[in-house]
C-alpha atoms as one frame of an Amber mdcrd trajectory, in Angstrom:
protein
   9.652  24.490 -11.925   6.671  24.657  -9.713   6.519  22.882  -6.339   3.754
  19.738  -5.804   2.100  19.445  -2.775   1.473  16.022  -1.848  -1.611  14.480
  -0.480  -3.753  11.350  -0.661  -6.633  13.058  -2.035  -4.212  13.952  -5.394
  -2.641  10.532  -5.819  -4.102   8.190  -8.733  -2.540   5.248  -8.943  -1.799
   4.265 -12.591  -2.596   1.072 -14.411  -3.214  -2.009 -12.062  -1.281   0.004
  -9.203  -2.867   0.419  -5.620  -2.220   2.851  -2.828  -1.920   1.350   0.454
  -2.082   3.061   3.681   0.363   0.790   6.061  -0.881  -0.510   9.357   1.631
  -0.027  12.796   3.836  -2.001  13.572   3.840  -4.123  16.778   5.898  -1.898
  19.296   6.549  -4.950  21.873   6.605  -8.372  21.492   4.107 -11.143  23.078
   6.335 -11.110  26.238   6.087  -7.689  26.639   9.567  -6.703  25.591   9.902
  -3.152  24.348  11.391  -3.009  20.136  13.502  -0.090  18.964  12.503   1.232
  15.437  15.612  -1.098  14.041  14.432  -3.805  15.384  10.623  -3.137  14.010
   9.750  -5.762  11.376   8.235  -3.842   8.127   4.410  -4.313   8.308   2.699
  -6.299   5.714  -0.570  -5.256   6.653  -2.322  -2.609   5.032  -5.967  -0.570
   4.005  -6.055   0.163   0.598  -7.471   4.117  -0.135  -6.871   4.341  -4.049
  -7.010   2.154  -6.704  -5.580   2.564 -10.405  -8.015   2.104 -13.222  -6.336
  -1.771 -13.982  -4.448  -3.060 -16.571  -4.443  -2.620 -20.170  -5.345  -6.021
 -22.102  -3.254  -6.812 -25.918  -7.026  -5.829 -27.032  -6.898  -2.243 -25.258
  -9.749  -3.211 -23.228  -9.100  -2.916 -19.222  -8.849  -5.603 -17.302 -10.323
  -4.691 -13.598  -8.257  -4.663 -10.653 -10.016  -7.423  -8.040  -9.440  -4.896
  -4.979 -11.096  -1.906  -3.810 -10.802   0.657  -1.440 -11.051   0.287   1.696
  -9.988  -3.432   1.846  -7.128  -4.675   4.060  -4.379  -6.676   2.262  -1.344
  -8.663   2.834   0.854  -7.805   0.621   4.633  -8.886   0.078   7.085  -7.916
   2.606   9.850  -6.017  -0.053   7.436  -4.821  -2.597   6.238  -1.842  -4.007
   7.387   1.865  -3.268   7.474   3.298   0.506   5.912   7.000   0.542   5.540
   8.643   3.857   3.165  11.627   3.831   3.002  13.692   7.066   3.578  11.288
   9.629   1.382   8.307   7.587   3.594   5.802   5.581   2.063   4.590   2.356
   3.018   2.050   0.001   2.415   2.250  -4.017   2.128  -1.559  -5.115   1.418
  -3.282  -8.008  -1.826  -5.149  -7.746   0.530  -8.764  -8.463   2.452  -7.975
  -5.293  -0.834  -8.177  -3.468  -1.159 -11.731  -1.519  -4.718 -11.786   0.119
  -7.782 -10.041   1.395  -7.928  -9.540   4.876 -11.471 -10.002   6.172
């Protein structure tokens, strides 16, 4: 079996799936207390830097996904799949778990 090298210049999101590069999470509150990482609330703010080709219609036709890279989202705070590459955390969502556009 050969080994895979991971990067996020060879991950393609399938279908109407989107690759989201996870902003930091606030290390202190607004009083200026100091959080351990258990205490950390997961972020729900991310970049988006790939984008599947969307999903497939009953037609076969593709249906566009209405993001693109490079766009910040708010996405829901349990969904999709947590990838950490390197020290970067990543999460693979689908483009339904996707709340807004962050301007």
């Amino acid at each position: 079996m050969a080994a895979v090298t991971l990067s996020v210049a060879n991950v393609k999101p399938l279908g109407d799936r989107v690759f989201v590069k996870v902003s930091a999470s606030e290390e202190k509150t607004a009083g200026g207390i100091l959080l351990p990482d258990t205490a950390k609330e997961k972020p729900q703010v991310g970049e988006i830097v790939a984008v599947g080709p969307g999903k497939r219609n009953d037609d076969g036709s593709r249906q566009e996904v209405d993001v693109a890279i490079g766009d910040k989202v708010l996405y829901s705070k349990y969904a999709g799949t947590d990838i950490k590459i390197g020290s970067e955390e990543y999460v693979l969502l689908s483009e339904k778990d996707i709340l807004a556009v962050v301007s």
